[in-house]
Each structure stands twice: as structure tokens, then as C-alpha cells.
LUMGUDREN-428641 format. One record per residue (C-alpha): residue in three letters; x, y, z. Coordinates in steps of 0.02 Angstrom, whole numbers, plus 50000, padded with zeros to 5 digits. Example, Ala and Ser with C-alpha at 12.3 -4.5 7.8 and 13.67 -1.06 7.14 Angstrom:
% LUMGUDREN-428641
ALA506154977550390 SER506844994750357 
% end
This chain:
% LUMGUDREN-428641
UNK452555211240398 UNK452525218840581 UNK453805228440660 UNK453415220640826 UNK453975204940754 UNK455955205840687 UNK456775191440625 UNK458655194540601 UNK459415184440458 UNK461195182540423 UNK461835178040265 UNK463525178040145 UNK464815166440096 UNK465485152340204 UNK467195155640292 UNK466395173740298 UNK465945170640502 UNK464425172140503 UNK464245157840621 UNK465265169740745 UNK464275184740732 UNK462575174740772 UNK463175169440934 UNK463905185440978 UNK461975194140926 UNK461255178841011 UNK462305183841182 UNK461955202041176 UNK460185202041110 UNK459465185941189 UNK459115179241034 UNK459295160440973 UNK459935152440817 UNK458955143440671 UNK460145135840551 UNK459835139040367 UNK461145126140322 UNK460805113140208 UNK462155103640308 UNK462145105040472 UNK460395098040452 UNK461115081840451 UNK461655072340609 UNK463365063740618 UNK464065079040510 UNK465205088940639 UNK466885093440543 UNK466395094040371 UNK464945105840393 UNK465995116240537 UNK464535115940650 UNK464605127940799 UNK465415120440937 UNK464665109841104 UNK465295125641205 UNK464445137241065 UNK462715126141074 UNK462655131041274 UNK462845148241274 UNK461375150441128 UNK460035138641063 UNK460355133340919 UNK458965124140803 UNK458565116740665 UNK460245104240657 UNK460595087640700 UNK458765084340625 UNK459025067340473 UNK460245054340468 UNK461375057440322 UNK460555043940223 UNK458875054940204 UNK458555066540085 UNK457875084040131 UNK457075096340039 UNK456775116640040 UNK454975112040101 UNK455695100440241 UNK456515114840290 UNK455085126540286 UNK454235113440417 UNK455325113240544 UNK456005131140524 UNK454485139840540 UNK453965133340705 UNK455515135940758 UNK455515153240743 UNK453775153840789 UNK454275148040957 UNK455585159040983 UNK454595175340960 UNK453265168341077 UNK454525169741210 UNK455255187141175 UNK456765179441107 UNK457315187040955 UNK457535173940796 UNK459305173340716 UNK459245165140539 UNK460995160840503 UNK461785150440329 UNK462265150640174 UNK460935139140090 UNK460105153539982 UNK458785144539912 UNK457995138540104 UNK458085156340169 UNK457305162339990 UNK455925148540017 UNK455675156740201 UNK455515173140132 UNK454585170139976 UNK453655153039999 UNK453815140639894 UNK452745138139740 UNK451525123239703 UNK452385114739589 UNK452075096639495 UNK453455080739532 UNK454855081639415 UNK454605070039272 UNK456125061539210 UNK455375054339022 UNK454785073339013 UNK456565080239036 UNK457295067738939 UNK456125072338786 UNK456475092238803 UNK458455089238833 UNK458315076338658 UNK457515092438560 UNK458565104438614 UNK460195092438559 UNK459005090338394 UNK458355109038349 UNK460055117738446 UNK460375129038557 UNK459195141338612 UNK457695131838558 UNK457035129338755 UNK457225147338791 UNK456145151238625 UNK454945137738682 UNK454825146038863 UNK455065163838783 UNK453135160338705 UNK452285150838839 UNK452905158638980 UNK453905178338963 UNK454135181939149 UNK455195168039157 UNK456355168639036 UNK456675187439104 UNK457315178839252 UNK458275163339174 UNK459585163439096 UNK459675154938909 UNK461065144338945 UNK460325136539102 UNK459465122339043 UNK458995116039205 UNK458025127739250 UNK457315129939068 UNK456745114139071 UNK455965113339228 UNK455175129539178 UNK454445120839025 UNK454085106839144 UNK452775113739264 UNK452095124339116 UNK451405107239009 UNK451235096839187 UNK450005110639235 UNK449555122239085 UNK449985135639194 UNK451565146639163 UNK452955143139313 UNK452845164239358 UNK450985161339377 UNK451195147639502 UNK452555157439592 UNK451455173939592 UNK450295165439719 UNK451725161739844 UNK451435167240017 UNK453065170640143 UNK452745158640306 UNK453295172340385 UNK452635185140309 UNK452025192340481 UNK454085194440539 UNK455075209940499 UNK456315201540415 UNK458255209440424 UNK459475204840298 UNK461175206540386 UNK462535201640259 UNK464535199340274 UNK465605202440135 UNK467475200940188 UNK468735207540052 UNK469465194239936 UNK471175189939985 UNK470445189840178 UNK469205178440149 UNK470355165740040 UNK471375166040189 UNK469975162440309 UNK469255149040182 UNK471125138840175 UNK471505139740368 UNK469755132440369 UNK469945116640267 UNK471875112940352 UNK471055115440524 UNK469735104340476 UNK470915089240402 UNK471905090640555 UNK470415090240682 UNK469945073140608 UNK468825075140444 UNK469415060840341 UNK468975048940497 UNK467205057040492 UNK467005055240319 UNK467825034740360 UNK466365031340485 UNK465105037940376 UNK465355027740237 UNK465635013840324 UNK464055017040432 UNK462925021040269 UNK463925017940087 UNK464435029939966 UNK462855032639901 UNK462125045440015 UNK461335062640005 UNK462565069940122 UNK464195063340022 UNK463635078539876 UNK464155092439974 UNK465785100439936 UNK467235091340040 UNK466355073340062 UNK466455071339868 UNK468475076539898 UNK468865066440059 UNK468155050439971 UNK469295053839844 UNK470775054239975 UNK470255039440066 UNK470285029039888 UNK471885034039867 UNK471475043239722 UNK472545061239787 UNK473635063839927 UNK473425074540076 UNK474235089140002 UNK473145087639848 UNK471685083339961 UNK471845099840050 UNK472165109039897 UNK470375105239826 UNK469565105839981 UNK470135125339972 UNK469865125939786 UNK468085118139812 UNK467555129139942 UNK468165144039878 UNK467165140239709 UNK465755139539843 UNK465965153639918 UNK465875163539762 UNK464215154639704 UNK463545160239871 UNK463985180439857 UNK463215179039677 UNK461545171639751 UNK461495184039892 UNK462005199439801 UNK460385196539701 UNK459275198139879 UNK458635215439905 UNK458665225440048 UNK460185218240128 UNK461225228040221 UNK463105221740199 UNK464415223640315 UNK466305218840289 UNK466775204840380 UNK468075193940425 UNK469345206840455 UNK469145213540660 UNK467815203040723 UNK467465213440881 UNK467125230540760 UNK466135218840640 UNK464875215240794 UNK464955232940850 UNK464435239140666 UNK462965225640662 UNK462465231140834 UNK462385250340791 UNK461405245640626 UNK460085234940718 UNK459965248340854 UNK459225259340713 UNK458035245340614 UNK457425233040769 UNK455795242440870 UNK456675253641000 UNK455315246341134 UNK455775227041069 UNK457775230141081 UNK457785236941236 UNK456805221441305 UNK458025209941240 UNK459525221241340 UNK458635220441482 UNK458505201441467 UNK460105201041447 UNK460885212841580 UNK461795206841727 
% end
């Protein structure tokens, strides 16, 4: 890590405005946006992934977005390749890099690396689910609890998923999974990396979160979701992510708009709450309340970075941006 090279990530729970404060960082520290969205990767996704406006896009570069077509699929490593470069870049021209999203496991694979890991085999997972329906529950985290201890201290015993895949790269490889992941090395391991994170309070961001999904059904979203599916088919990477699955349920007719609505906030709020339980795990974040008065929220971030980024480095990026 080098202090002459800060990296300013932003992370917490969608609706949180996150989005917001990166542009206003980007203005007032010349800095530029990568997107850590698993979204916004995808072109043709504008509504439904609430990507930062045309306007928004001119004021401060934005990358990493508008990258696949909706019928690819894209991975934590695909991210890693086009991320890093990005960023790269950025610091090569005294810019400072703003990481901004909520997809917790690409900004973990930025920080950490990403293990070398075997292909997933499907007859493999099939055979470990079929003994753990035969021998009952608990019998994979037994299994992992003897082959491979530093695991199971970090997985839970009801996830199977990750049991099994776990158990997976330990008889693909005959190497324990926290073995594998030992040897990971950070692509950017040579940044100071900042963990900026916004936490509004409950009730505000709820509020934040349903305002969200009726401003998004009124700007068009079902018509999006319309041309994409007739465009691609229903079978397509993109159509997983929270609100596709619920606005193909509208356009069959199978709710109404009201209900529509109703689990588009439901759904995202479930989201939200997944995201604040990833990100609370990350250490060294510094977490500031957001979503109630924007302006003070900058302000707050502003003072904090004053006293983290290089002195010499943040008064460069003033200067760059003084009138």
C-alpha cells in the first residue's frame, strides 16, 4: 500500500446515495468514477439499475459501465480486468479514483484478489447435496470441519452453498479452499485504499428506497424491461437482478401496478439489508450517516478525507480544481 496512491471507495446500501456523493467528491476533488455495480455493467440497463444521469456522466468520468450486452454473463474476474486499468489510468493522471457500488463481492475481489480456484462441477455438487439429504444436516460442515478448519470458522453451517463449494475446490485440488485464498494478492495492493461508507437511519432510507422504485415505474421501467425482452428473451443474465424478475411479472399480467410497485420496494429493501450485512463485515470503514442532508453528508466526507488523503496529494487535486 502507498500513501501517495489513495483510492477512495464508497460503499453501503442502494437508495443510500452513494451515487450522489461520488459526483459531488468527483467535482471537488477531480476525481473520476469506477462503477462497482454488477448492473450498470450492462448496456441497455438505464432505469432499472438507476444509472447516473447523461448530465451526471459530463461533469465526471464515469467507467466501467455500459461494458456487455445484457445477454453476457460477467464475472468478479471480468470485473477485476477492466477495473484495474481503469483505476490505473486514473492515478497516472493525478486524478483521484472513486470506487463507487454496492456489489460487495467485486470491490472484495479488488481488495483481496481473487483465489485460484477449479470450475464448478455440477455431478460433484449434485453428489455432496445427495449425502447431505442422506446422512442430515450438518454432515458437510463436519466433512469441511476435518479437511479444511479455517473455513468452516468463516461459513456458516447452514450455508450449503458455500459448504459445498468449499468441499468442492478441496477434492478438485487436494488443497483446503483457505489455503488457496491465503495466496491471494490485492491488484491494487499498491493504492491506499479508503473505505467511505453511508448508513442512513432506517425509516429514512425506506423512504428513499420507495420514492425510488415509484420514480422509476413512472420514468418508463416496464418499457425498458418490454424492449429487452423482446430484443434478447427472458432468459438472460441481466433479467436476475432484483426488479427485472418483478417487472416481467407485471408485464405477464401476473400483478398489477400497485402490486408491482409494492415488491419492487419490498425487493429492494430486502437488498438493501443484504448489502449493510456484507459491508458491516469490511474493516476499516469509516461510516457516515447518509441520506438525511446531503450537503452536510459531503461536508462530513470532505473533513474526514482532509485528515486520511496525503496533505501534498489533496491539495493537488484543489488546485486542479479551483477556478
Amino acid at each position: 500500500m502507498s500513501e501517495n496512491n489513495p483510492l477512495v471507495a464508497i460503499v453501503g446500501p442502494t437508495g443510500s446515495g452513494k451515487s450522489d456523493l461520488a459526483l459531488e467528491l468527483g467535482i471537488k476533488l477531480g476525481g473520476e468514477i469506477v462503477s462497482c455495480d454488477a448492473l450498470q455493467i450492462y448496456q441497455e440497463l438505464e432505469i432499472g439499475t438507476a444509472k447516473p444521469s447523461p448530465s451526471a456522466r459530463r461533469l465526471v468520468a464515469h467507467h466501467v459501465m455500459d461494458c456487455v450486452a445484457p445477454s453476457q454473463d460477467f464475472s468478479a474476474a471480468d470485473y477485476i480486468s477492466l477495473a484495474v486499468p481503469a483505476i490505473e489510468d486514473i492515478r497516472a493522471r493525478g486524478r483521484l479514483p472513486l470506487v463507487v457500488g454496492g456489489t460487495g463481492l467485486y470491490l472484495r475481489a479488488l481488495m483481496l484478489g481473487l483465489f485460484d480456484g477449479p470450475g464448478r462441477s455440477q455431478t460433484l455438487r449434485d453428489r455432496l447435496q445427495a449425502m447431505e439429504d442422506r446422512r442430515g444436516p450438518g454432515f458437510l460442515y463436519r466433512l469441511l470441519a476435518r479437511w479444511d478448519p479455517p473455513s468452516t470458522a468463516r461459513i456458516h453451517r447452514n450455508d450449503r452453498v458455500r459448504l459445498i463449494r468449499a468441499l468442492e475446490v478441496r477434492i478438485l485440488t487436494g488443497e483446503p479452499m483457505s489455503t488457496r485464498m491465503a495466496r491471494r494478492r490485492s491488484p491494487i495492493d499498491e493504492f491506499q485504499v479508503i473505505l467511505v461508507g453511508l448508513s442512513p437511519e432506517r425509516g429514512a432510507l425506506a423512504e428513499r428506497i420507495a420514492r425510488r422504485a415509484a420514480v422509476m415505474i413512472d420514468s418508463g421501467f416496464t418499457e425498458e424491461v418490454r424492449g429487452l425482452r423482446e430484443r434478447y428473451g427472458d432468459d438472460i443474465p441481466a433479467f436476475k437482478a432484483i426488479g427485472y424478475r418483478e417487472a416481467l411479472d407485471f408485464l405477464d399480467g401476473v400483478t398489477d401496478i400497485d402490486r408491482f410497485r409494492d415488491l419492487l420496494t419490498l425487493a429492494t429493501t430486502q437488498y438493501a439489508k443484504r448489502q449493510m450485512t456484507w459491508f458491516r463485515r469490511e474493516e476499516g470503514v469509516k461510516w457516515f450517516h447518509g441520506g438525511g442532508d446531503e450537503a452536510a453528508i459531503v461536508d462530513e466526507v470532505l473533513d474526514y478525507l482532509g485528515t486520511v488523503l496525503p496533505r501534498r496529494d489533496l491539495e493537488l487535486m484543489h488546485a486542479k480544481t479551483a477556478p
